[in-house]
Backbone as JSON, one array per atom type, in Angstrom:
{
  "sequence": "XXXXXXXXXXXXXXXXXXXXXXXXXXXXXXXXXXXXXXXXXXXXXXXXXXXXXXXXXXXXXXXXXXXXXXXXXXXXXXXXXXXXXXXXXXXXXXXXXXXXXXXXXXXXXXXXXXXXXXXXXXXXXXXXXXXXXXXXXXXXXXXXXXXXXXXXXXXXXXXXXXXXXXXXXXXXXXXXXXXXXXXXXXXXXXXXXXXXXXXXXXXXXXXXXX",
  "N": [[-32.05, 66.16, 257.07], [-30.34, 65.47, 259.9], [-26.67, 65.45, 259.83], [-24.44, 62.87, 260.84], [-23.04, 62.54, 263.99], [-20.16, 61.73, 266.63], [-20.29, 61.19, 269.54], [-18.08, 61.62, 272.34], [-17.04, 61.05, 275.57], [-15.23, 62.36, 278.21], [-12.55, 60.59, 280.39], [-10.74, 60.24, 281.84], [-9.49, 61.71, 283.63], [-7.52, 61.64, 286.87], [-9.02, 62.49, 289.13], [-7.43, 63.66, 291.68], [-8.39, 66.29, 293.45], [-11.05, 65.9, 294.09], [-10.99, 63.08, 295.59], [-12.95, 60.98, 294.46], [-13.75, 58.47, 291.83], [-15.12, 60.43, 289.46], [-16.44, 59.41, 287.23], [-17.87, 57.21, 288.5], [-19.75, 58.18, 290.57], [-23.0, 58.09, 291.81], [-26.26, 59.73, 290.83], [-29.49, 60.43, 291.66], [-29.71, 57.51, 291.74], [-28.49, 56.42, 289.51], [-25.26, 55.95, 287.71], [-22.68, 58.49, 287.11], [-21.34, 58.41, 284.96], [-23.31, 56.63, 283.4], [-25.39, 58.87, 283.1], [-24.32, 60.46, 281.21], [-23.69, 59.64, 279.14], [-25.97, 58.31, 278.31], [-27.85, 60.92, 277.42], [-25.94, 62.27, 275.58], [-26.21, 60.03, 274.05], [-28.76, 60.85, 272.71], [-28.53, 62.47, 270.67], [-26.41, 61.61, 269.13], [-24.55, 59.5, 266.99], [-22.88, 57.82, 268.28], [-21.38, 56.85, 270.4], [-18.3, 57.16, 272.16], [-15.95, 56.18, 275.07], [-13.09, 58.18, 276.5], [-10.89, 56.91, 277.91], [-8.25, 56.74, 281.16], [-5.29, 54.45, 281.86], [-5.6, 54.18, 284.16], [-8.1, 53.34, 284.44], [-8.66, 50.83, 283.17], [-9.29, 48.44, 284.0], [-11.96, 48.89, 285.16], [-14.5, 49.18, 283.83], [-17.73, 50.11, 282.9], [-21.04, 48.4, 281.87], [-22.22, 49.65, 279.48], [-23.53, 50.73, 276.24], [-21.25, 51.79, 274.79], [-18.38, 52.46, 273.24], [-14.87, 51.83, 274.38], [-11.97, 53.91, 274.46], [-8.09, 54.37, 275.32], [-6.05, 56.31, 276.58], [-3.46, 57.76, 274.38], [-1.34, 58.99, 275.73], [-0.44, 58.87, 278.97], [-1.23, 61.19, 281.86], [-1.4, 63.57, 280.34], [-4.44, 64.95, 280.04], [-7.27, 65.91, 279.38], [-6.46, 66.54, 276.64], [-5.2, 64.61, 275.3], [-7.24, 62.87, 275.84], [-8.88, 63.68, 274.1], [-7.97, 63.58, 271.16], [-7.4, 60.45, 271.74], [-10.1, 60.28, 271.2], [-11.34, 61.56, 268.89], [-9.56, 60.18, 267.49], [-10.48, 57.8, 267.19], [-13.51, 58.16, 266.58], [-15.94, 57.54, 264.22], [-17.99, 59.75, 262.46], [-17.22, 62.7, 261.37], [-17.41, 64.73, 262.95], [-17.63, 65.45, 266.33], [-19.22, 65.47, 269.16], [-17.7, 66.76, 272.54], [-17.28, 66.2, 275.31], [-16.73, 66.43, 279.35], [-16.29, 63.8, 282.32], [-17.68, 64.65, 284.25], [-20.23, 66.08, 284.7], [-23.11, 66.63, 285.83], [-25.31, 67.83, 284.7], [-25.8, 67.85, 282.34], [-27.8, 69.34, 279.74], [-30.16, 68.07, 277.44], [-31.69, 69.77, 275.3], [-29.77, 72.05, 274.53], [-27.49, 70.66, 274.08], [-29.23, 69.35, 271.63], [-29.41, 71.57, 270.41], [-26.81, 72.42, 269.61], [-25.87, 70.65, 267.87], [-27.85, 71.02, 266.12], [-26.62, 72.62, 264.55], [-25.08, 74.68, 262.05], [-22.37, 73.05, 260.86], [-19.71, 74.85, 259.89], [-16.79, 75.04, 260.62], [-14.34, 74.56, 262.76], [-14.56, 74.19, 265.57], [-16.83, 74.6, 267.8], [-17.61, 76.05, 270.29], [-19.03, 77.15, 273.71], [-19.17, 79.97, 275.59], [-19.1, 82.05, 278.23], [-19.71, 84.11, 280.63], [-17.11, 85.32, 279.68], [-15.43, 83.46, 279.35], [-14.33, 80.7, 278.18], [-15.25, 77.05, 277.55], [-14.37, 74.51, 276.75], [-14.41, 71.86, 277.21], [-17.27, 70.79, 276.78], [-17.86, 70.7, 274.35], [-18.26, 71.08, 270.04], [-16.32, 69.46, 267.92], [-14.42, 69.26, 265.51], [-13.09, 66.44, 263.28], [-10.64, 67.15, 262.09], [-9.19, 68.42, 263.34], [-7.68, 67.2, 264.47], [-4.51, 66.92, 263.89], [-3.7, 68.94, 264.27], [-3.99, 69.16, 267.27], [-2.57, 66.28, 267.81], [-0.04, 67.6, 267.16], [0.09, 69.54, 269.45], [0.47, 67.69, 271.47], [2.94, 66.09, 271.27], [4.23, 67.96, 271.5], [4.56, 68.45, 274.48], [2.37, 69.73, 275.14], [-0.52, 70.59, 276.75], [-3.13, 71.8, 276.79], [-6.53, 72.85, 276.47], [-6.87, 75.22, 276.16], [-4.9, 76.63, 274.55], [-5.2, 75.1, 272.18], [-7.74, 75.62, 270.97], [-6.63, 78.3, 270.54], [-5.28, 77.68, 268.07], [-7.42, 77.1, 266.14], [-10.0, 76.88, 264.17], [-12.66, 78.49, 265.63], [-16.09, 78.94, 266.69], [-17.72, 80.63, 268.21], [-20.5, 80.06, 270.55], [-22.37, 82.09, 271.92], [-23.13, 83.0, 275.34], [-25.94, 83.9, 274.79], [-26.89, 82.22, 273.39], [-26.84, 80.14, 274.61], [-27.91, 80.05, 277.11], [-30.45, 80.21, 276.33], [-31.74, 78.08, 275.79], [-30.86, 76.92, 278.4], [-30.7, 78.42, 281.03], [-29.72, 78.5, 283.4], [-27.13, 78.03, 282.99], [-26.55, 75.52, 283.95], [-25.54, 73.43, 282.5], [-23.02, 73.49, 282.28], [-22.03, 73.28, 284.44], [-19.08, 71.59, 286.75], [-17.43, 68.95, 288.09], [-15.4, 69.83, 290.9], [-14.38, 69.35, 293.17], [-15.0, 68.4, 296.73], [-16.99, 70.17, 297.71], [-17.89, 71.43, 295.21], [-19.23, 68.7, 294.93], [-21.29, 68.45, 296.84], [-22.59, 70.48, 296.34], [-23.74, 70.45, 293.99], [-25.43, 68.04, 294.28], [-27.59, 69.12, 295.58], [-28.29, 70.25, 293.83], [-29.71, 68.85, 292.02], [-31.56, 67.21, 293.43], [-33.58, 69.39, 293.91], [-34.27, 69.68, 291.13], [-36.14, 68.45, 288.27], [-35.04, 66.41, 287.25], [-34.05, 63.67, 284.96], [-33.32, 60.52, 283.27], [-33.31, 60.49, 279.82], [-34.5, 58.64, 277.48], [-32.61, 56.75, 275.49], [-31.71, 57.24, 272.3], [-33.01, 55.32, 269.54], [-30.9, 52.83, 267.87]],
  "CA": [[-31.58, 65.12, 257.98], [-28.52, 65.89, 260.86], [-25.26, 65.2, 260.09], [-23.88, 61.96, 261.91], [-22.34, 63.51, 265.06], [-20.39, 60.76, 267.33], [-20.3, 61.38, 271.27], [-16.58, 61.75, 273.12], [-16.74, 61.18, 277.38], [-13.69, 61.93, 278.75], [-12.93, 60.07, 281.26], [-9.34, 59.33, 282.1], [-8.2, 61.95, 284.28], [-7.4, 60.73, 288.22], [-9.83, 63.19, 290.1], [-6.92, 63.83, 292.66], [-9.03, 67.01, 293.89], [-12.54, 65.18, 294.47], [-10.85, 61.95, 295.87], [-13.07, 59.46, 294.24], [-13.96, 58.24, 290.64], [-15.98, 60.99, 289.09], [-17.65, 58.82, 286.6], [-18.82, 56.03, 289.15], [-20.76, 59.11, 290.95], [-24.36, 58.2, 291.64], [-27.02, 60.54, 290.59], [-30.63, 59.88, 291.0], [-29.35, 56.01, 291.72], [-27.75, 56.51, 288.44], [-23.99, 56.19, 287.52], [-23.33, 59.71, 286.86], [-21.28, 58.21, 283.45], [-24.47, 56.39, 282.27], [-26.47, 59.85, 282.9], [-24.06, 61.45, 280.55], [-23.84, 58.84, 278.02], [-28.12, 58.71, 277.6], [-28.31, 62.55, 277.18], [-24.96, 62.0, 274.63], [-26.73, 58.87, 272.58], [-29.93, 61.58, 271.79], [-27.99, 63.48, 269.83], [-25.14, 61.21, 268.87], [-25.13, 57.77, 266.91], [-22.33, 56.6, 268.93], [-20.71, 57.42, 271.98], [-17.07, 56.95, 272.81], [-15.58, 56.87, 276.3], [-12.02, 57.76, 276.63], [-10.06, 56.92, 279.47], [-7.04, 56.02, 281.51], [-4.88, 53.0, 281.87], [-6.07, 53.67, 285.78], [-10.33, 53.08, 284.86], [-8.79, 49.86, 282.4], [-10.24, 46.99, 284.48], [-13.84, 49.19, 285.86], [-15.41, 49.84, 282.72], [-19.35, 49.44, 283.36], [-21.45, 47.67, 281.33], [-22.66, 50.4, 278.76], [-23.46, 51.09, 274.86], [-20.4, 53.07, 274.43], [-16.34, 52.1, 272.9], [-13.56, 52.63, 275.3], [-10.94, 54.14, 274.04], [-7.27, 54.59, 276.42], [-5.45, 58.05, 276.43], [-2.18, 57.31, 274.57], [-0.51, 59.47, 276.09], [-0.7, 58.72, 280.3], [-0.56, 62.17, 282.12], [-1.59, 64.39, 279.4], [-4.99, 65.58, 280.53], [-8.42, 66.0, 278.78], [-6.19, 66.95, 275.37], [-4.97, 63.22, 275.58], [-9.02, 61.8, 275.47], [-9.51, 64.2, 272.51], [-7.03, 62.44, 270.5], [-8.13, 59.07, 271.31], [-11.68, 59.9, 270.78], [-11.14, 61.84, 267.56], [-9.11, 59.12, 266.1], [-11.85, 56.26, 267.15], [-14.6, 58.38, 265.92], [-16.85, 57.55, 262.72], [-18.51, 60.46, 262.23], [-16.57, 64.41, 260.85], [-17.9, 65.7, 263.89], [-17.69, 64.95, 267.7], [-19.49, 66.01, 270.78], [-16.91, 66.18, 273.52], [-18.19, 66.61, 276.97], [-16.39, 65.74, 280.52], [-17.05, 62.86, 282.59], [-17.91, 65.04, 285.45], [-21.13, 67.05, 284.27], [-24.54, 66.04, 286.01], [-26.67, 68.71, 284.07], [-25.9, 67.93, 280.22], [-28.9, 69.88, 279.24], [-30.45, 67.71, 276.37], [-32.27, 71.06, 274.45], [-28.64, 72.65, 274.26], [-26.94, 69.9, 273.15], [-29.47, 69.1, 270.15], [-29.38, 72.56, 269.36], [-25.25, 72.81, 269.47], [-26.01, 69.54, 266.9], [-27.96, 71.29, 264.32], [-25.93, 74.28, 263.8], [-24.19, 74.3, 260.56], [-20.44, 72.92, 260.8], [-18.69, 75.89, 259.37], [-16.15, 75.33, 261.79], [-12.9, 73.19, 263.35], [-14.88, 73.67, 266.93], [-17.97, 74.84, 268.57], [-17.62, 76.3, 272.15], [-19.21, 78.23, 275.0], [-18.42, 81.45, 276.2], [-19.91, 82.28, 278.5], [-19.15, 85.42, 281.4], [-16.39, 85.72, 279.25], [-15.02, 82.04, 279.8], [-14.42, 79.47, 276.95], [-15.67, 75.96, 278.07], [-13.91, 73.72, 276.05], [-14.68, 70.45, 277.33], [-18.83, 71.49, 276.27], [-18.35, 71.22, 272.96], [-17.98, 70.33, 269.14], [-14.66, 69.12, 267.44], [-14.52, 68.75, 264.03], [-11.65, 65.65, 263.68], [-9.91, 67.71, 260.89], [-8.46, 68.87, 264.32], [-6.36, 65.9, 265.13], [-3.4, 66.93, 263.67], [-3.06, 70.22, 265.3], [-4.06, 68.26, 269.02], [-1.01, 65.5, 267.67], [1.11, 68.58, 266.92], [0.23, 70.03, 270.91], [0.88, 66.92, 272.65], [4.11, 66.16, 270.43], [5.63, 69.02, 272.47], [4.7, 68.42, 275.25], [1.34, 70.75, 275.93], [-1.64, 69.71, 277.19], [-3.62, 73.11, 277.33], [-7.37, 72.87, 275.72], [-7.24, 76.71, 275.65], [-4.19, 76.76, 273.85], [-5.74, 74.04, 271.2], [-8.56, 76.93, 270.7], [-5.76, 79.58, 269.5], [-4.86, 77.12, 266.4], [-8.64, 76.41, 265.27], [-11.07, 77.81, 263.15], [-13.36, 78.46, 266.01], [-17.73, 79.42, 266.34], [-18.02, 80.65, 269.51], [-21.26, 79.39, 270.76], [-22.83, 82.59, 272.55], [-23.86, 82.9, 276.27], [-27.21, 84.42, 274.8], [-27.74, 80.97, 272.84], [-26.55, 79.05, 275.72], [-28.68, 80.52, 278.18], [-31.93, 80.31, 275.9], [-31.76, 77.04, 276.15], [-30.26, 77.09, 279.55], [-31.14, 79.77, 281.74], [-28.71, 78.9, 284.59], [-25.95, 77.53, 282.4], [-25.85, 74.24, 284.81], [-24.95, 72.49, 281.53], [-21.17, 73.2, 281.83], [-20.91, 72.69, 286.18], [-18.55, 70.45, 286.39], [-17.34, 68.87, 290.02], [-13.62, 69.61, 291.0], [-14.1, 69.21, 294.85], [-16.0, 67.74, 297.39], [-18.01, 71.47, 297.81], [-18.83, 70.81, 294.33], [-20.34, 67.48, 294.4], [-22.46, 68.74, 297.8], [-23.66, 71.3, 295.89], [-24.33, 69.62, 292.73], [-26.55, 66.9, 295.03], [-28.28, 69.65, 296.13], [-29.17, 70.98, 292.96], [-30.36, 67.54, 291.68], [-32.72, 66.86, 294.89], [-34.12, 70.48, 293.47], [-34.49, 69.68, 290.33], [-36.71, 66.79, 288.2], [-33.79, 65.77, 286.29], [-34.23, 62.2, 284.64], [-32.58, 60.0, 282.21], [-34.05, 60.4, 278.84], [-34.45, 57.44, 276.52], [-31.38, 56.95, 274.48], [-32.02, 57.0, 270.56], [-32.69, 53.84, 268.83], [-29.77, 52.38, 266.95]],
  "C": [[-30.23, 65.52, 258.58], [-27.8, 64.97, 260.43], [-25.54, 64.17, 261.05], [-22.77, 62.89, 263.01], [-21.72, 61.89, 265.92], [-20.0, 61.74, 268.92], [-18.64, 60.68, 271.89], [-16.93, 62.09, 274.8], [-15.14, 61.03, 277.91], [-13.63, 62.04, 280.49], [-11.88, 59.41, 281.8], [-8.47, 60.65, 283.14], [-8.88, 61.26, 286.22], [-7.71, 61.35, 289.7], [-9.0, 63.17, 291.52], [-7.84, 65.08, 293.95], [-10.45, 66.53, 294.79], [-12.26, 63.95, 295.36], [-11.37, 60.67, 295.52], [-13.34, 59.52, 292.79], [-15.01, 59.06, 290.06], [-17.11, 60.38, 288.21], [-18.22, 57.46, 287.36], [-19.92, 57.13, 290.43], [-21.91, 58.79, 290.54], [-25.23, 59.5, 291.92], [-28.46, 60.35, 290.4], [-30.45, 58.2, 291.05], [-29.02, 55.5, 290.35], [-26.39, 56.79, 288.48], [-24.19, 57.44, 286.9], [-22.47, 59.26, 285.07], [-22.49, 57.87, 283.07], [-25.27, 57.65, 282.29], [-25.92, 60.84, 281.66], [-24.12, 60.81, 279.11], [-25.55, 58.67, 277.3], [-28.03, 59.56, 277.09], [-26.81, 62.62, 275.94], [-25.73, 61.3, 273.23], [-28.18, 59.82, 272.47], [-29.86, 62.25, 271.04], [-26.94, 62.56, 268.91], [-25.32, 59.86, 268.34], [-24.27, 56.77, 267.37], [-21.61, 57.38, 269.67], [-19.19, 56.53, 272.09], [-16.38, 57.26, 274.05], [-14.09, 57.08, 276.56], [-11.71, 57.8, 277.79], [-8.72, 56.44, 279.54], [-6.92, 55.2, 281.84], [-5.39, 53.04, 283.25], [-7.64, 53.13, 286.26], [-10.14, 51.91, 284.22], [-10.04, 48.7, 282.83], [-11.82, 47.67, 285.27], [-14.82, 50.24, 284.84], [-16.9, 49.25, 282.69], [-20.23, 48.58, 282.01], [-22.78, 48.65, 280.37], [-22.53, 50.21, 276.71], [-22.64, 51.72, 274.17], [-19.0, 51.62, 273.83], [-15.79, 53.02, 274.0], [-12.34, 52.68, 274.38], [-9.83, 53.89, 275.05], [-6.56, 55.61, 275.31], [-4.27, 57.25, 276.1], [-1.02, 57.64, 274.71], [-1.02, 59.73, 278.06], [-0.59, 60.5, 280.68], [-0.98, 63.7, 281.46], [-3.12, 65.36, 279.29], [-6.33, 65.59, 279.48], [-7.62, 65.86, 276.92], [-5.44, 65.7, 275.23], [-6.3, 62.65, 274.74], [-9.62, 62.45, 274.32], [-8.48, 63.43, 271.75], [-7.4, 61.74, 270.65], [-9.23, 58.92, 270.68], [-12.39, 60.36, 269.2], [-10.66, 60.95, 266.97], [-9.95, 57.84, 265.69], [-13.0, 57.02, 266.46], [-14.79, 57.99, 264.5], [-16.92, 58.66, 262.24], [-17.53, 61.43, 262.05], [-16.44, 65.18, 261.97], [-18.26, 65.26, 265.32], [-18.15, 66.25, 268.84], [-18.67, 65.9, 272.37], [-17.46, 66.57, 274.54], [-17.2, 65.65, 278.35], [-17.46, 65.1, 281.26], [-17.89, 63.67, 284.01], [-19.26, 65.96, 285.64], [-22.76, 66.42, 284.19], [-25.62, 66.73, 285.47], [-26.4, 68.99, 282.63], [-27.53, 68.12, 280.44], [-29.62, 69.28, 277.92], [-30.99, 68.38, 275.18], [-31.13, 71.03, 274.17], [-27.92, 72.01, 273.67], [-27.58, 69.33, 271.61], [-29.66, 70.29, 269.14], [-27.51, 72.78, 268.75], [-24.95, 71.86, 267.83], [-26.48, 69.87, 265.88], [-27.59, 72.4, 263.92], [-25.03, 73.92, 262.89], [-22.74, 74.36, 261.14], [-19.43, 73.07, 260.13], [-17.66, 76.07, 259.91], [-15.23, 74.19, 262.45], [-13.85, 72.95, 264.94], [-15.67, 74.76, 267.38], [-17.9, 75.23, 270.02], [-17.99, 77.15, 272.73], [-18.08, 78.74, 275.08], [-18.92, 81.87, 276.86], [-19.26, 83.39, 279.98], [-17.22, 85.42, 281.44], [-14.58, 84.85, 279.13], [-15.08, 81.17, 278.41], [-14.86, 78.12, 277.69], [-15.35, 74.79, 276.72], [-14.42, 72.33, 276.12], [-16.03, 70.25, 277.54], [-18.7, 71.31, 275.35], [-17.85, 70.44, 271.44], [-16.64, 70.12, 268.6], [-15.17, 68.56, 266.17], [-12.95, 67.56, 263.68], [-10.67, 66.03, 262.53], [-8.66, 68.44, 262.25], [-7.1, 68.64, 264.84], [-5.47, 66.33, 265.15], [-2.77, 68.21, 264.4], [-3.16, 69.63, 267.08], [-2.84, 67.1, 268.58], [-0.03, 66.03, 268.04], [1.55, 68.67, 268.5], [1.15, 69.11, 271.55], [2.13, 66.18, 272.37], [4.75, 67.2, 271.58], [5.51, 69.57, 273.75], [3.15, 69.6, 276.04], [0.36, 69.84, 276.19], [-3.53, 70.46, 277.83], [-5.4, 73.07, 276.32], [-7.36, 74.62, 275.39], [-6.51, 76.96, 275.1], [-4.64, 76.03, 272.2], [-6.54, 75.19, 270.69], [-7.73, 77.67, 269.98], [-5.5, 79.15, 268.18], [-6.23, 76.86, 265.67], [-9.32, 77.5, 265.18], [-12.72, 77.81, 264.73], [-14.7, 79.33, 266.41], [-17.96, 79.01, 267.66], [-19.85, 80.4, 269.93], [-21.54, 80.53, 272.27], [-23.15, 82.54, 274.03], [-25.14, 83.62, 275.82], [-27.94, 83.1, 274.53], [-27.54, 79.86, 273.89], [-27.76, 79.31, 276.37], [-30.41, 80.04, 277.37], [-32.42, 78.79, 276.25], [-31.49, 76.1, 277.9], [-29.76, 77.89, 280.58], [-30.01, 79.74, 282.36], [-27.28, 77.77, 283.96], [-25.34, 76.19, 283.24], [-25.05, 73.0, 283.93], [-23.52, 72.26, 281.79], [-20.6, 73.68, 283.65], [-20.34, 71.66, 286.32], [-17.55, 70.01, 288.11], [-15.61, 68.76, 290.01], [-13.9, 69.37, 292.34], [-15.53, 68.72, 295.42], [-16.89, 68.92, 297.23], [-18.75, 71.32, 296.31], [-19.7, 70.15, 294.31], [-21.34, 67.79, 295.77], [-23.46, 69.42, 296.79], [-24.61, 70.77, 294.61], [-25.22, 68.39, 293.47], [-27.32, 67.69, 295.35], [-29.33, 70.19, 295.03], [-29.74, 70.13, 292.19], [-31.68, 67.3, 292.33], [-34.06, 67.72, 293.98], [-34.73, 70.21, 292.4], [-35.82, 68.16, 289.8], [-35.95, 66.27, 287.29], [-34.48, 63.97, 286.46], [-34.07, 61.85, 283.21], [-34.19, 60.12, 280.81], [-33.71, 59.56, 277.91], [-33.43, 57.51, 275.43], [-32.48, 56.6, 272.64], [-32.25, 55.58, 270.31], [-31.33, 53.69, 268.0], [-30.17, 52.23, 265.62]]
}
């Protein structure tokens, strides 16, 4: 039987690049948060969303906990902290709010790999993908330590942890064209990412029972 795993959306930074709210992005006439949160709760027995004091009052009407970043400013390594300290579970799935092709295979395989390990992450053409991946919350204190002095660097967080790099061979098997970890910084993004939706038969898959 898997390990309890809980589910981390982060979801608090202020998409200056893109101009609008990355997680109110429809997909498929789907919020593109609820598409990430489904494909999250099949793997996960509870989902946490963190965000900023700027999403407080337009939080949708989902199965998830909101957390708030308590540190304004501070950047994805902010919503790990909140979402590590709210978590239940040893072991968290973190994933950005911005990622219309969570691959549901990849993620239940990233889920039953033995958690020998502070953190789980792609690598992929020679790239870490941090905000893809597992966190063990034994972490916290070294992500406290970071943002204590002022950093805010997920690839710096990586240099202090016990980390199980998570192959581009095993990525790919599961996920040929690694769309799992596109993630939209600009308008050219989100064209393209609509384009590759249209393409595709992407569709929400039935969240877990409770």
């Amino acid at each position: 039987m898997a390990k309890p795993l809980s589910g981390i959306v982060l979801a608090g930074g202020a998409s200056r690049r893109l101009g609008v709210d990355k997680a109110g992005l429809t997909f498929g006439g789907h919020p593109l948060v609820e598409i990430i949160v489904q494909r999250l709760s099949a793997v996960c027995s509870e989902v946490i969303v963190a965000c900023g004091s700027q999403t407080a009052g337009k939080r949708p009407a989902l199965p998830v906990r909101f957390v708030q970043d308590p540190i304004a400013g501070q950047g994805p390594l902010a919503g790990v902290q909140a979402g590590l300290t709210a978590a239940a579970a040893d072991f968290c799935l973190v994933v950005a709010c911005d990622m219309p092709f969570l691959n549901p295979a990849l993620l239940a395989y990233m889920a039953s790999l033995p958690r020998r390990y502070q953190a789980l992450v792609p690598r992929v053409d020679g790239r870490w993908h941090p905000l893809h991946a597992l966190y063990g919350r034994s972490c916290l204190p070294t992500v406290e330590s970071l943002l204590a002095q002022g950093g805010n660097s997920m690839e710096e967080l990586l240099c202090h942890l016990d980390v199980r790099e998570l192959s581009e061979e095993e990525l790919r098997r599961h996920d040929p064209q690694a769309l799992s970890l596109f993630n939209l910084n600009d308008a050219k993004d989100l064209q393209r990412a609509e384009a590759i939706w249209k393409g595709t038969t992407a569709t929400l898959p039935q969240a877990r029972p409770a």
